[in-house]
C-alpha positions as a Markdown table, in Angstrom:
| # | Residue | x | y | z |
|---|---|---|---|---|
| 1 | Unk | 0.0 | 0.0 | 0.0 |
| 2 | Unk | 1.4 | 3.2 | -0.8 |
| 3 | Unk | 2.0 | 6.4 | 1.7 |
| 4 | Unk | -0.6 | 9.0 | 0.6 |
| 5 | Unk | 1.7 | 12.2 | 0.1 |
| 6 | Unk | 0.8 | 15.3 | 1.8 |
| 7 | Unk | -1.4 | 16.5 | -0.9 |
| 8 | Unk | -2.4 | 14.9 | -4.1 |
| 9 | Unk | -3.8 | 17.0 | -7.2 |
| 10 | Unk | -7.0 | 16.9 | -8.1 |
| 11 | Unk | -8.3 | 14.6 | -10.6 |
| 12 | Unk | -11.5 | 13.7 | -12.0 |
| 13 | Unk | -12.7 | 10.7 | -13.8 |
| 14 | Unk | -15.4 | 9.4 | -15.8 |
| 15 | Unk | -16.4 | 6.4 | -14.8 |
| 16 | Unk | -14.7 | 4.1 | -11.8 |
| 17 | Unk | -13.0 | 1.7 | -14.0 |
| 18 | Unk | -10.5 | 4.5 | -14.6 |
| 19 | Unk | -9.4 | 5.2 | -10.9 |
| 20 | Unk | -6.2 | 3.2 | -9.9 |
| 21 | Unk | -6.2 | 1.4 | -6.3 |
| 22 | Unk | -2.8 | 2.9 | -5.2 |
| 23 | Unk | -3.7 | 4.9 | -1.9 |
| 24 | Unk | -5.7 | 3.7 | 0.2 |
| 25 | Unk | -9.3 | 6.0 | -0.2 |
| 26 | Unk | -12.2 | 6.8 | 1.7 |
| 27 | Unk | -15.4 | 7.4 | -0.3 |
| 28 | Unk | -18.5 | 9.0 | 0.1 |
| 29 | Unk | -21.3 | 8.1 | -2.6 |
| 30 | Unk | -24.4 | 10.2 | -3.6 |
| 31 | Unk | -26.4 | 12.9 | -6.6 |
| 32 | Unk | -24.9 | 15.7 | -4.2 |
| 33 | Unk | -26.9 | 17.8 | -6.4 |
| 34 | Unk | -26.3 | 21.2 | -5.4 |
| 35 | Unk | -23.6 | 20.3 | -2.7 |
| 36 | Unk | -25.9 | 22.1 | -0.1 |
| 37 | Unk | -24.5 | 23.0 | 3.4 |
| 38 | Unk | -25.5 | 19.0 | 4.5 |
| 39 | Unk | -23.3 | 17.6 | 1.7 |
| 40 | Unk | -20.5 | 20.5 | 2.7 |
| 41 | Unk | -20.9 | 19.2 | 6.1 |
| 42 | Unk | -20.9 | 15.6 | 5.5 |
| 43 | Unk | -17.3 | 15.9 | 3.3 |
| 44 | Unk | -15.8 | 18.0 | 5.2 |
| 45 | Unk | -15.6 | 15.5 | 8.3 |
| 46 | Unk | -14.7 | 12.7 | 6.0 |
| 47 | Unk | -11.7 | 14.8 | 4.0 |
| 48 | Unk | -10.4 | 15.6 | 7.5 |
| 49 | Unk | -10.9 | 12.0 | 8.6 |
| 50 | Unk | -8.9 | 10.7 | 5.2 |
| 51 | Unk | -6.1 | 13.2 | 6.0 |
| 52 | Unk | -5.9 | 12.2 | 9.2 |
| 53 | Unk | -5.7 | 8.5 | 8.3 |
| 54 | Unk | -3.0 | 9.2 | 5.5 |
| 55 | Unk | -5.3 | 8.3 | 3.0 |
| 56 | Unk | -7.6 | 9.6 | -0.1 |
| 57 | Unk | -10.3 | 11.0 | 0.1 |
| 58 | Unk | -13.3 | 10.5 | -3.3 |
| 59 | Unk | -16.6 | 11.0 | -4.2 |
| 60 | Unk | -18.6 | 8.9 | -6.4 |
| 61 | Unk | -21.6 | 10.7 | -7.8 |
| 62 | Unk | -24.2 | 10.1 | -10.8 |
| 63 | Unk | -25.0 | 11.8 | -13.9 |
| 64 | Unk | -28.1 | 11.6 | -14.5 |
| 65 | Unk | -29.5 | 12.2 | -11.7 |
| 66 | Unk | -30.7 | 8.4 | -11.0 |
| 67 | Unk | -34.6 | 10.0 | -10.3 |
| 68 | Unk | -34.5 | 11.5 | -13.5 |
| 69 | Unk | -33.3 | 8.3 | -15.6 |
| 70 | Unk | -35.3 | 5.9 | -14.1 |
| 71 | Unk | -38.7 | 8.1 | -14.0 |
| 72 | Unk | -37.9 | 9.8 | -17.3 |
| 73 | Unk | -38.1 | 12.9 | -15.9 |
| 74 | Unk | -38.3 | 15.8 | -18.5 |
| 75 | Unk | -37.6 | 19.3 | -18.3 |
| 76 | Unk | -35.7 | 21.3 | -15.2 |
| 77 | Unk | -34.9 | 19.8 | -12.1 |
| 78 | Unk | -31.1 | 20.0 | -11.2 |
| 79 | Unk | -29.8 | 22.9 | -9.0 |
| 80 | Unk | -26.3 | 23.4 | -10.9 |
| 81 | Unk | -24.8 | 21.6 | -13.8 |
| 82 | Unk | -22.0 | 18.7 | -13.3 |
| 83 | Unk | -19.0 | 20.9 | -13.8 |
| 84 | Unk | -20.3 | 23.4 | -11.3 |
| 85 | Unk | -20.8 | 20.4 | -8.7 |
| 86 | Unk | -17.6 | 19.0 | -9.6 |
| 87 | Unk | -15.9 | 22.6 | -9.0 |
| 88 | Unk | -17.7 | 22.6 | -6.0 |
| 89 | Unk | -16.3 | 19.3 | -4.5 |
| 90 | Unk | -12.7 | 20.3 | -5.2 |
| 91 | Unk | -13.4 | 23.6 | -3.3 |
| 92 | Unk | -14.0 | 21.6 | -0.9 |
| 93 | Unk | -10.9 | 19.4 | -0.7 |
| 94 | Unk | -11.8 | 16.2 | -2.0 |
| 95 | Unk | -9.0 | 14.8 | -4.3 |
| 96 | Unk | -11.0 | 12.4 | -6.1 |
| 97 | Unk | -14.1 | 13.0 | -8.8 |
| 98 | Unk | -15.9 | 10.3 | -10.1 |
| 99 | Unk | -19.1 | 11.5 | -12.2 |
| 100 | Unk | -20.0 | 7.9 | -13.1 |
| 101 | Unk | -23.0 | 8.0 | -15.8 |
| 102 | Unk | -26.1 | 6.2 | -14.4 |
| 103 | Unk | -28.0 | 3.7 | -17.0 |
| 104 | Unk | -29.1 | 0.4 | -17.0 |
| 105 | Unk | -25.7 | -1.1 | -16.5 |
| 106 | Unk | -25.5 | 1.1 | -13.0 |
| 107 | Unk | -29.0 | 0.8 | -12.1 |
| 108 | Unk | -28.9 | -2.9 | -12.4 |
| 109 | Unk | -25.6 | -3.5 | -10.3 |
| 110 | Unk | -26.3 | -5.4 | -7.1 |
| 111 | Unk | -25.0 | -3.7 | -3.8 |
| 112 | Unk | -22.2 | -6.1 | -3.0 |
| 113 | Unk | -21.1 | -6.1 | -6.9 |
| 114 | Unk | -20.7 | -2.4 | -6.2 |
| 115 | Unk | -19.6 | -2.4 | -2.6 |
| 116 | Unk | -16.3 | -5.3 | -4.8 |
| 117 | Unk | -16.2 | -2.8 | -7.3 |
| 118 | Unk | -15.1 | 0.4 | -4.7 |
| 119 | Unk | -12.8 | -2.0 | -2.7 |
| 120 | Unk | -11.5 | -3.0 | -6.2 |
| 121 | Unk | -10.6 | 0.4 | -7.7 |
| 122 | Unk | -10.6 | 2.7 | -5.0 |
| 123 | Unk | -8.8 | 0.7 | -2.2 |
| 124 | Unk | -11.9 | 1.8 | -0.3 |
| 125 | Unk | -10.8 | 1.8 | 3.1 |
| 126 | Unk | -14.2 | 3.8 | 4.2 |
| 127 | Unk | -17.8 | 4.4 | 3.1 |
| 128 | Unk | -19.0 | 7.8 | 4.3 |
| 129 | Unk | -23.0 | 9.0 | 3.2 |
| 130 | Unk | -26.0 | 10.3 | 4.8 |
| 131 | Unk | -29.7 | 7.9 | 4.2 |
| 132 | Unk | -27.4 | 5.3 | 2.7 |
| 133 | Unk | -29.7 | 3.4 | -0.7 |
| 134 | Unk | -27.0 | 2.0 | -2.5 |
| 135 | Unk | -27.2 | -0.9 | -5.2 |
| 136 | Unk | -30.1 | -2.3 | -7.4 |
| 137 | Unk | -33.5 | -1.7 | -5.9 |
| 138 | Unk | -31.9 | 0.8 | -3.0 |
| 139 | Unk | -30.8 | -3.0 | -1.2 |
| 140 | Unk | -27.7 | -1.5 | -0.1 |
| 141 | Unk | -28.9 | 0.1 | 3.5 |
| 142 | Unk | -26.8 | 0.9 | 6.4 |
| 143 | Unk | -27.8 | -2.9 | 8.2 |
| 144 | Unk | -26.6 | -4.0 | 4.7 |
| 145 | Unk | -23.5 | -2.1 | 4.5 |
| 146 | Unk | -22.5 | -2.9 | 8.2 |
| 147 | Unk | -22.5 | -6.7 | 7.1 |
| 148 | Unk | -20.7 | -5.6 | 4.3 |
| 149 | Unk | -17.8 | -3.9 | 5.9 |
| 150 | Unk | -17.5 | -6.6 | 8.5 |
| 151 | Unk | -16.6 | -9.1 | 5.9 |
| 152 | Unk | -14.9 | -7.4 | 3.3 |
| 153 | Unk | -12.9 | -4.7 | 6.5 |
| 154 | Unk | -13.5 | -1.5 | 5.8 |
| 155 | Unk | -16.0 | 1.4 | 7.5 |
| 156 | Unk | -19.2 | 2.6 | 7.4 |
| 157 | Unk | -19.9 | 6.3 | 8.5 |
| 158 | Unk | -23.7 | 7.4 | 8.2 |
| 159 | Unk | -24.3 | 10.5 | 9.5 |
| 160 | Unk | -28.1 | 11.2 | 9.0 |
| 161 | Unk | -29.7 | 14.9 | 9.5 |
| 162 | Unk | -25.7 | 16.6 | 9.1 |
| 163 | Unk | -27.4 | 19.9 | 9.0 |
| 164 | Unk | -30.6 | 21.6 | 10.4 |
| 165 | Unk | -31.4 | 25.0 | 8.7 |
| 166 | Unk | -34.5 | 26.4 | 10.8 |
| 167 | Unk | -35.9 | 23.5 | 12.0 |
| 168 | Unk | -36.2 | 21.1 | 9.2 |
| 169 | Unk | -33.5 | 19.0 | 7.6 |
| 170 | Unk | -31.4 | 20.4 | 4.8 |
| 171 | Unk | -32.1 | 18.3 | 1.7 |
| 172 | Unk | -31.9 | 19.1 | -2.1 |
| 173 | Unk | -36.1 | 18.2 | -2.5 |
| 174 | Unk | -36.0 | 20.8 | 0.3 |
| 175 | Unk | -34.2 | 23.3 | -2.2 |
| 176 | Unk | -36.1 | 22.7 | -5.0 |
| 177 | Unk | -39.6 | 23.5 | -3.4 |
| 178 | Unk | -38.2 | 26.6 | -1.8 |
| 179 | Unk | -37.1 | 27.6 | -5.7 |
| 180 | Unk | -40.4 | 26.5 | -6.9 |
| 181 | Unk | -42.0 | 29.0 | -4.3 |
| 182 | Unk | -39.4 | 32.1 | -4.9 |
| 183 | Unk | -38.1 | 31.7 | -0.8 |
| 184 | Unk | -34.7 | 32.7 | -2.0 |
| 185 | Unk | -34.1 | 33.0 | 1.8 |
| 186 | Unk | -34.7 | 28.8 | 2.3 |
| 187 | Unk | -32.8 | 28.7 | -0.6 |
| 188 | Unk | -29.1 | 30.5 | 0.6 |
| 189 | Unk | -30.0 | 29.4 | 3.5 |
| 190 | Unk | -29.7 | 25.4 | 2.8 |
| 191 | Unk | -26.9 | 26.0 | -0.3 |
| 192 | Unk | -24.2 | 28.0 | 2.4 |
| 193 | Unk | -25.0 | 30.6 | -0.5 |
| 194 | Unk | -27.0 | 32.6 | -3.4 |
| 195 | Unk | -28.7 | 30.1 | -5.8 |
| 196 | Unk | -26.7 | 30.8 | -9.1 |
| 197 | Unk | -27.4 | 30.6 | -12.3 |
| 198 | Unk | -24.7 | 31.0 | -15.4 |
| 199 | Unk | -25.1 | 31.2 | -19.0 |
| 200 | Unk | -24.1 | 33.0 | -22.4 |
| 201 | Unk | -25.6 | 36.9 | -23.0 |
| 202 | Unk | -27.8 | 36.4 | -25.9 |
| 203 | Unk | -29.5 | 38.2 | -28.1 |
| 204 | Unk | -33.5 | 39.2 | -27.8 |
| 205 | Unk | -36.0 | 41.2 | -28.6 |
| 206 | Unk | -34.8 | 44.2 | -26.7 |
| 207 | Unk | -37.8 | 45.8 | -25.7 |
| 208 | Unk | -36.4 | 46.7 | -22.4 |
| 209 | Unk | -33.7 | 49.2 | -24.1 |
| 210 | Unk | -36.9 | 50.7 | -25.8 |
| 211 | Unk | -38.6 | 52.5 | -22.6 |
| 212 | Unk | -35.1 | 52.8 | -21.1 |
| 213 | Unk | -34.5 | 49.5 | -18.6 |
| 214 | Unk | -31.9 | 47.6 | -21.3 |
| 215 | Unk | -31.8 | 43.7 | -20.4 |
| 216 | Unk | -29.1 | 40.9 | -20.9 |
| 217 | Unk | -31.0 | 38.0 | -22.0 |
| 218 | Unk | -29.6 | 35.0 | -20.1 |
| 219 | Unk | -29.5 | 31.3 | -22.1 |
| 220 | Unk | -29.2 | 29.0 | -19.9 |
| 221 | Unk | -28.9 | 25.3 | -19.3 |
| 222 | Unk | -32.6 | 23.8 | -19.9 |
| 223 | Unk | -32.4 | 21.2 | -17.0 |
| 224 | Unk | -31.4 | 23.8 | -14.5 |
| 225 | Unk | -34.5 | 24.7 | -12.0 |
| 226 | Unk | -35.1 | 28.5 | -12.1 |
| 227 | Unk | -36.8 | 30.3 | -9.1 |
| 228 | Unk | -40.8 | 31.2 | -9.6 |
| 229 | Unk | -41.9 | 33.3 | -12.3 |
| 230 | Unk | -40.9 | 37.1 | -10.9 |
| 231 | Unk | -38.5 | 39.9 | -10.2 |
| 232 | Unk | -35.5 | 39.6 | -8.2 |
| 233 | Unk | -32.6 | 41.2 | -6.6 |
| 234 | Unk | -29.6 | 39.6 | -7.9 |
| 235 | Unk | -26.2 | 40.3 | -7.8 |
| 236 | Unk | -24.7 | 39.7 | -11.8 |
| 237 | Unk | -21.4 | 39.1 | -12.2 |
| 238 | Unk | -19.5 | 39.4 | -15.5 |
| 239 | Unk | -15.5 | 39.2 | -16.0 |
| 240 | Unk | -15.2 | 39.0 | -12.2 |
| 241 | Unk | -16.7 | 42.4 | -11.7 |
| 242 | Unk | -20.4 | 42.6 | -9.8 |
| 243 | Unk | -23.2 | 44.3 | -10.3 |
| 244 | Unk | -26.8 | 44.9 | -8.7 |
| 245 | Unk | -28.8 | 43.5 | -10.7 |
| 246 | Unk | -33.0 | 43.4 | -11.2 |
| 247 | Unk | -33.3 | 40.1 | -12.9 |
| 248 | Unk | -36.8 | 38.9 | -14.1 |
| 249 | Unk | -37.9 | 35.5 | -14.6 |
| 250 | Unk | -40.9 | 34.4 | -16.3 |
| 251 | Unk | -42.8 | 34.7 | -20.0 |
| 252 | Unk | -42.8 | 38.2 | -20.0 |
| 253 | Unk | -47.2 | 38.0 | -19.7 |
| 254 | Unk | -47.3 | 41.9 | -21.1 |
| 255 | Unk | -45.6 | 42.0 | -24.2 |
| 256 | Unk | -44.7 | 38.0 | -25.2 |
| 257 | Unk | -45.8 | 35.4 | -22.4 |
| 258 | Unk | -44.6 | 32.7 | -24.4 |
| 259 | Unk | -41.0 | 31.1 | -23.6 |
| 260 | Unk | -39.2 | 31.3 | -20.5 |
| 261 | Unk | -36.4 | 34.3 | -20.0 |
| 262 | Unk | -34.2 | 35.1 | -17.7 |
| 263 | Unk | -33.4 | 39.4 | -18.4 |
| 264 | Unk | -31.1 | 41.2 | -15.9 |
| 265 | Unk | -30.9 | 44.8 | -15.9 |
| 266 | Unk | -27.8 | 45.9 | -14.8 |
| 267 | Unk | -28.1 | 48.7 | -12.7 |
| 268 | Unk | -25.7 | 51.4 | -13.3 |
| 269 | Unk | -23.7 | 49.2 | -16.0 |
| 270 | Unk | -23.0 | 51.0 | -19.4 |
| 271 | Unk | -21.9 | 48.3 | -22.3 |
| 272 | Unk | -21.9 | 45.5 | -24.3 |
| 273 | Unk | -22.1 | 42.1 | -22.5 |
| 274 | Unk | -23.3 | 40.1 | -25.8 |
| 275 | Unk | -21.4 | 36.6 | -25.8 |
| 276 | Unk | -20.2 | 37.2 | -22.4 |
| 277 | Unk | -21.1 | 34.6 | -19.8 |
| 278 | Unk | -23.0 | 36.3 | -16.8 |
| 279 | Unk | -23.6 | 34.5 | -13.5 |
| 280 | Unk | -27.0 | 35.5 | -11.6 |
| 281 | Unk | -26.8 | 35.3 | -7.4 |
| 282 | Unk | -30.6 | 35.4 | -6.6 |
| 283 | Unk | -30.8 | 36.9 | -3.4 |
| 284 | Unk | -34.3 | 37.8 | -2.7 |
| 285 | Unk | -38.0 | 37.2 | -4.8 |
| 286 | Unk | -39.3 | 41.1 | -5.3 |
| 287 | Unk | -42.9 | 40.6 | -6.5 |
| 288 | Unk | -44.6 | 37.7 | -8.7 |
| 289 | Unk | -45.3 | 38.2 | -12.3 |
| 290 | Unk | -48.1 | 40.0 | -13.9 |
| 291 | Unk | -49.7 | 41.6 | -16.8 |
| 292 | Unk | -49.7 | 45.3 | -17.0 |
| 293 | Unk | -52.3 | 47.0 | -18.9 |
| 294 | Unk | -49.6 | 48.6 | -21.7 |
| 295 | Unk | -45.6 | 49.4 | -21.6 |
| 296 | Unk | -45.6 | 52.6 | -20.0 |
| 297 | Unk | -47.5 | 50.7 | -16.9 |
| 298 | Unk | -44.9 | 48.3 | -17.0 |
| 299 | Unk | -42.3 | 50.9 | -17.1 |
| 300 | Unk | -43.6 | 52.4 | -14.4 |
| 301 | Unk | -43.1 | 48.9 | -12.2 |
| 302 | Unk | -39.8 | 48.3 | -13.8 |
| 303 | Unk | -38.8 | 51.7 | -12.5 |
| 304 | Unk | -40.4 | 50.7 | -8.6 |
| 305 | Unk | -38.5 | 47.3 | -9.1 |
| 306 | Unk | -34.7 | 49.0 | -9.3 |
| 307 | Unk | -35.6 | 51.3 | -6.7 |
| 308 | Unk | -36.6 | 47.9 | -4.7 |
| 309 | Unk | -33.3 | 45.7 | -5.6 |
| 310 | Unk | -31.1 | 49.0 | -4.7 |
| 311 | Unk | -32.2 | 48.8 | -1.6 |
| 312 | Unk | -32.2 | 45.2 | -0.8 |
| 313 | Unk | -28.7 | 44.9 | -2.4 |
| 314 | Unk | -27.5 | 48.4 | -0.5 |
């Protein structure tokens, strides 16, 4: 077995067939779909526990979201793309990335074929995870896993409920029903941080330059969730500068209300930012969506709105 050096660079990997057993590894497997203040909580205990053990520390996680392949789920649902949770697991010090893709083959694998296959390729020396369902049919529970790591010696370290945000458990479902309801304030609350969202400045119809509120028309991944219809405070940032921001999502009900946009106006910003990519920090739901009787009432709101995110974002 071979001394883990001090630090090892980070590496990422597609699929766990690629890793090489040569360090002895502890592993925590999940989505970690948003890498909320649970999951931070969760691997930051086992990357101190692997350092402290001289060993690696790795995470295992799926893409698809296993929900989404086997109930065919269409449209958005995940709270940041994979190279945005991968990012976010490095920040965290994990020196290990698996994004293993999740399809029949995966889905089908029994627990202990799974439980070889990590002992195999990882030299997994410990299991870390939260409501452990591992393995075909969610067979691989914590009772299972126990038996597991008796026979085949390593650990297993659940640690259920790792974070409490105001009560109730931190959770990604949690997350996604606080978007789906604009409480930006659940939302930061459970991530560590501002929900962000990051895409390309595109072109559109620029109506908001015509009455004097120009808008950068956000494109953005189409299986990312986006927070209820409305207006919001944001904070946009663009080159590694920020600016306040009042973003609005929705259909745009007064002059389109047809296909989802995402349109920040950039308060006090002077420029062109097509083909740039923008990242949006919602930090708190303004007002709901609605249908003004003609553009200079909308104007009028628009006008309410930055005076509102000013002094949110003040």
């Amino acid at each position: 077995m071979n001394q883990l050096p001090h630090s090892l660079p980070f590496q990422q990997l597609a699929h766990l067939n690629q890793a090489q057993p040569d360090h002895p590894t502890f592993v925590a497997v999940g989505v970690f779909d948003g890498v909320h203040v649970g999951h931070q909580a969760l691997l930051r205990q086992m990357v101190a526990a692997a350092r402290q053990a001289q060993a690696r520390s790795a995470v295992l996680t799926f893409f698809p979201h296993p929900l989404v392949y086997i109930q065919q789920l269409r449209g958005r649902y995940y709270l940041m793309p994979l190279h945005e949770r991968v990012q976010h697991l490095a920040e965290l010090g994990v020196d290990l990335v698996i994004t293993q893709t999740f399809d029949e083959q995966t889905r089908h694998t029994r627990a202990a074929e799974f439980i070889d296959d990590l002992r195999h390729y990882l030299d997994m020396q410990a299991l870390w995870g939260g409501h452990f369902s591992l393995g075909y049919a969610r067979e691989g529970d914590y009772p299972f896993l126990q038996a597991q790591a008796a026979q085949k010696q390593f650990t297993v370290h659940q640690i259920n409920d790792l974070y409490i945000w105001e009560g109730e458990r931190v959770s990604s479902s949690r997350i996604r029903q606080a978007l789906a309801a604009g409480q930006m304030d659940v939302v930061t609350g459970c991530l560590g941080q501002p929900y962000r969202i990051t895409g390309e400045v595109a072109h559109g119809q620029e109506r908001g330059r015509t009455i004097g509120f120009p808008t950068a028309n956000l494109a953005v991944w189409e299986e990312q969730i986006v927070p209820a219809y409305g207006v919001y405070a944001t904070w946009a940032w663009v080159g590694g500068e920020r600016y306040a921001a009042a973003t609005n999502v929705g259909v745009r009900p007064t002059v389109s209300g047809h296909d989802l946009t995402i349109e920040a106006h950039l308060l006090d910003f002077a420029g062109d930012l097509y083909g740039q990519e923008m990242s949006l920090e919602f930090l708190a739901h303004i007002r709901s969506e609605q249908r003004f009787a003609g553009l200079e009432a909308l104007k009028a709101q628009i006008a309410q709105d930055v005076t509102t995110v000013r002094h949110k974002l003040s």
